[in-house]
N, C-alpha and C positions, 0 to 999 in steps of 0.2 A: 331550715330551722335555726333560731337562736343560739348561741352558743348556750347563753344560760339555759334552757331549756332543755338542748341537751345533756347539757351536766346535770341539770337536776335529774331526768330521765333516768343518764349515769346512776344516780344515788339511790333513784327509788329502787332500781331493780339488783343491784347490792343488795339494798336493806331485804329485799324480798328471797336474795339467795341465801342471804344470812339468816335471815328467820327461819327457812324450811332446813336448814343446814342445824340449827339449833334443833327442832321441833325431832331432826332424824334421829340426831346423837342424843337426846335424851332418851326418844324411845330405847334404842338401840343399849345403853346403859344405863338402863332402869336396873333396878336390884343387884346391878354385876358387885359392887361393894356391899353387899349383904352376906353375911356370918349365917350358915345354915349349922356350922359346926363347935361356935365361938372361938374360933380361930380363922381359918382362912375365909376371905371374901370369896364369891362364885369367878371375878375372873383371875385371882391367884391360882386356885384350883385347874382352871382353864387353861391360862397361861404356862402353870408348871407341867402338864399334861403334855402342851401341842411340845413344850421346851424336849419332854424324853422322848416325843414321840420323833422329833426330827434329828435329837442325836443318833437314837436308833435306827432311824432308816438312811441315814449319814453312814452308819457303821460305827459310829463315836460311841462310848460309854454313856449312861445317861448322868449327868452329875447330882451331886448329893444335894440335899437340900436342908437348909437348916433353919430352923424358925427361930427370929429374933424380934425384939422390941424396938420400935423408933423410941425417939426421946417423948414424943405425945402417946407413947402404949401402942400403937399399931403394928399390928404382928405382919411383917416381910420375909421373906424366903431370902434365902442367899446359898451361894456356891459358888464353886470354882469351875470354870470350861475347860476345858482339854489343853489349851491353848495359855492356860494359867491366869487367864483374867476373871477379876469376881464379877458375877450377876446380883441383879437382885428383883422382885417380885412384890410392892407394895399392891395395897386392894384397889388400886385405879392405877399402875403405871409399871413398869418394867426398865434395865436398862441392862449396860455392859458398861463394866469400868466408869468412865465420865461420860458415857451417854447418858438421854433424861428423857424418858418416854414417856407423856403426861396424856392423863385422860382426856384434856379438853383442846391436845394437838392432832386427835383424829374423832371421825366421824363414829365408828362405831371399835370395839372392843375386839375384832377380827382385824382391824386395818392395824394396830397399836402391837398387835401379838407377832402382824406378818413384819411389822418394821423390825421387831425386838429381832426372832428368829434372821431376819436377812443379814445380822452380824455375826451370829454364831460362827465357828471352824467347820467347814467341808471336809476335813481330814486330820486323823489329831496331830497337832502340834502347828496347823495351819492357822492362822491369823488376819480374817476376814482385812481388809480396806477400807 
């Protein structure tokens, strides 16, 4: 085969994992930024849930959570971890400290929560890597 041929070959089947990659994480984050409460999105909600549910079964305290405003009105959750670093919870994305965990850097709304959660503390005072 050509090389050009297969390079284009290359592209077309990109574009084709790109598009079903697209078509997945839309489904997958359909309505998760949707307000049922006028305040938290369904995957803050989500997010802050699986967040106590793994300090707790850690053994850690669950941390507090406190609703604040972006500069564009978007209501985030934040706290403090065991381990003294602040979290936060916007309606499409989570992080730790200077991490930036964005809606459109995972496929679905489970893949984005398991990244957040994989830096939490194992142990208080511990400090994930």
């Amino acid at each position: 085969m050509a090389p050009h041929i297969a390079a284009a070959m290359g592209i077309l089947s990109w574009l084709r994992r790109t598009k079903q990659w697209n078509a997945d994480h839309r489904a997958a984050w359909k309505g998760m930024s949707d307000s049922h409460d006028g305040k938290l999105s369904r995957f803050q909600e989500i997010a802050r849930d699986a967040l106590n549910a793994a300090c707790k079964s850690g053994g850690l305290p669950a941390p507090t959570h406190e609703l604040q405003l972006a500069g564009t009105q978007e209501p985030y959750l934040t706290g403090t971890l065991t381990d003294g670093r602040r979290y936060w919870i916007y309606t499409d994305g989570a992080g730790v400290e200077d991490q930036r965990l964005e809606e459109w850097d995972f496929r679905t709304p489970e893949e984005l929560i398991a990244a957040f959660l994989a830096d939490l503390p194992q142990t208080p005072g511990e400090r994930n890597a």
